[in-house]
Phi, psi and omega in degrees: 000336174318326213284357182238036148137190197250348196207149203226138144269105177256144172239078196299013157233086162322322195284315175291329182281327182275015176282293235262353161300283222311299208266000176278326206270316152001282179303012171207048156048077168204144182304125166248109196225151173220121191173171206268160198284137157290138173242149162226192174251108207307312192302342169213002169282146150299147142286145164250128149233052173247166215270144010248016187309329177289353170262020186229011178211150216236160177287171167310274191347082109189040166290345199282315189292341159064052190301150146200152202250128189260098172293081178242127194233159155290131189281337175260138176299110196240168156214043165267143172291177179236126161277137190240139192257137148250344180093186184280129199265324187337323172320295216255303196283158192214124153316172159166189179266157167306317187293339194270010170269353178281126197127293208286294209299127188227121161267127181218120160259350175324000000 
């Protein structure tokens, strides 16, 4: 975890941060998908490349990162950003150091 900062969120109940995406992006009419990255191999995987499967997937070579991706898209084409109000995380999220998540931290996204 170091290796992507010095400082950390962690949100030990995922299922509550994604409740509370899920009903920010409902209200402001956007599309939502969710789900962990795909890798391939550029030299022999086909890309998919329909929506929304092409936003889940990463060459190997950053396979290490063990991605996984929040999909908010506008359903009419806009080309302004969206700001998503979610409200306050302090409840469900806990600041920390990075380091002190190495070891400890078990992600299960199944």
């Amino acid at each position: 975890m170091i290796n992507y900062g010095e400082h950390a969120v962690a949100i030990p109940r995922m299922e509550l941060f994604v409740e509370r995406l899920k009903k920010a992006a409902l209200k402001e009419n956007l599309d939502f998908a969710m789900g962990p990255v795909d890798y391939y191999d550029f030299a022999k995987d086909k890309v998919l490349d329909e929506y929304p499967k092409i936003a889940f997937q990463k060459r190997r070579e950053f396979s290490y990162q063990r991605g996984f991706r929040f999909l908010l898209r506008k359903k009419d084409a806009v080309d302004k950003h969206v700001t998503l109000e979610i409200g306050d995380l302090s409840d469900i999220a806990q600041s920390c150091k990075s380091v002190d998540l190495n070891g400890q931290l078990e992600i299960n996204v199944g």
